[in-house]
N, C-alpha and C positions, 0 to 999 in steps of 0.2 A: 495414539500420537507417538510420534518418533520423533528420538532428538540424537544429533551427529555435531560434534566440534561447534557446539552453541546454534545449531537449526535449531527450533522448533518445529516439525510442519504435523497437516494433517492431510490425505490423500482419498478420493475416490475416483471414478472413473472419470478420465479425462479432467479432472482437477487437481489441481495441488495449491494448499495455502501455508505460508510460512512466516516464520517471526524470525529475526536472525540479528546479531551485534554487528555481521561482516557487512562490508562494503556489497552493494549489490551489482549482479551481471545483469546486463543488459543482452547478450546476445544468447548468454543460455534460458532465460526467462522466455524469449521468442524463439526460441530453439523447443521449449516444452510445449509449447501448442502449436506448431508445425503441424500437421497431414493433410496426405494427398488428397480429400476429403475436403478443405479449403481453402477456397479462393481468394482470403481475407484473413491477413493478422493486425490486430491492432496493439499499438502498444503504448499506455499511460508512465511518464516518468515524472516524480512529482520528487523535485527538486531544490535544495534550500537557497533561498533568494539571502542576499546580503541585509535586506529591509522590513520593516513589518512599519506601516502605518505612520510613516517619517523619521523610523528611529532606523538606527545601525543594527543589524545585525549579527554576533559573533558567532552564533550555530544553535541548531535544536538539539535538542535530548529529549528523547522518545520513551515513553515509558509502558508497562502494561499488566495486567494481570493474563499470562498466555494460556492458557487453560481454554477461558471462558472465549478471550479472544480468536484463540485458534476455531472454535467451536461456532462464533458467528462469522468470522470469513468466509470457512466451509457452507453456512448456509446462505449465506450470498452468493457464490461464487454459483451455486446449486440450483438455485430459484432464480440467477440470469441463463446462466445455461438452460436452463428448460424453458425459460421465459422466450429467447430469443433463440432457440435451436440452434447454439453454439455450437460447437465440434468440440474448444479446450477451453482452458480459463487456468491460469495460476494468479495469485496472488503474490506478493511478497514484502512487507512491513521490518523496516528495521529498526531497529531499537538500538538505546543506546544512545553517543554524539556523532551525529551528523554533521559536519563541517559543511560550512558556505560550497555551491557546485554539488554537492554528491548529494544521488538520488537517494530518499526517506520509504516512497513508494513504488511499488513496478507490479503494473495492471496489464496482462495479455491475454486477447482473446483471437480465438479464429473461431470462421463461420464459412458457410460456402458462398455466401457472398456479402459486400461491403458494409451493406448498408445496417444490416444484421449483427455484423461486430464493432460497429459505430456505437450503436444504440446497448449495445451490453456491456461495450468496457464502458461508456460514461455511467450507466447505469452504475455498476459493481463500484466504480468510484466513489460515486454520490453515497451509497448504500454503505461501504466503508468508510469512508467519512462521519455519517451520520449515527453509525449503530458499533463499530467493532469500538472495544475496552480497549484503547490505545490513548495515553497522554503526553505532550507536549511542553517542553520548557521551551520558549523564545529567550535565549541572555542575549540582552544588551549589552553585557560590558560595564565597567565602571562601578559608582555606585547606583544607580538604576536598576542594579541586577535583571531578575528576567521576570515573563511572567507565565504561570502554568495555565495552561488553555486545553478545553478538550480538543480530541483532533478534529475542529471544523473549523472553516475557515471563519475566524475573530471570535470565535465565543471565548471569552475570558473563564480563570475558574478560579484564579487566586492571583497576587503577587506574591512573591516569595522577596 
């Protein structure tokens, strides 16, 4: 595992998964799974909405244990890639406050052709969603405060 000015990532061939506080790139993320080799990039940007369930939302805060996390990214990213004979696959989760607008998630994949990097970035989505140690504050604001949810969409895990 390698860490640089607060990265986290971990890397194999043609993959790369990372944890980071910084604001994420969108063009270098699609920049890391470019080749000439594929016909098809795709690319997941999962984005803080103002709202959760009719409430206001002021921003998430991401939380994790990155170790473990880095560790299952790596094997998702690993078992779509050979799933769907991807070409690349980066991952990249930030952590930290997320402000309303700015992306949380950035999922790219390329394949040599479409339909192939369709089915592996939702995949790798779903698969992170569902399995990497990543946590969640929704704040409301106010006194309502927030509430900590694993990272799937609605599963509650506490209010705070």
């Amino acid at each position: 595992m390698s860490e640089q000015s607060g990265v986290q990532e971990l890397r194999d061939v043609n993959v790369l998964v990372s944890l980071t506080e910084s604001q994420l790139d969108i063009a270098s993320t699609v920049s890391s799974v470019k080749s000439p080799k594929a016909g098809a990039v795709v690319l997941f940007a999962g984005t803080t909405r103002d709202n959760f369930d009719g409430k206001a939302v002021t921003h998430l805060e991401y939380s994790s244990y990155p170790p473990l996390a880095l560790k299952t990214m790596l094997s998702i990213a690993q078992s779509v890639k050979q799933k769907h004979s991807l070409t690349a696959v980066t991952m990249i989760h930030r952590l930290g406050v997320v402000p309303i607008e700015e992306e949380s998630i950035l999922i790219a994949v390329s394949a040599p052709h479409r339909q192939a990097a369709w089915q592996g970035g939702e995949e790798a989505l779903e698969l992170c969603k569902e399995k990497v140690e990543v946590w969640k504050l929704e704040e409301f604001g106010g006194e309502e405060g927030g509430v900590w949810r694993a990272n799937r969409d609605g599963a509650k895990v506490e209010i705070v």
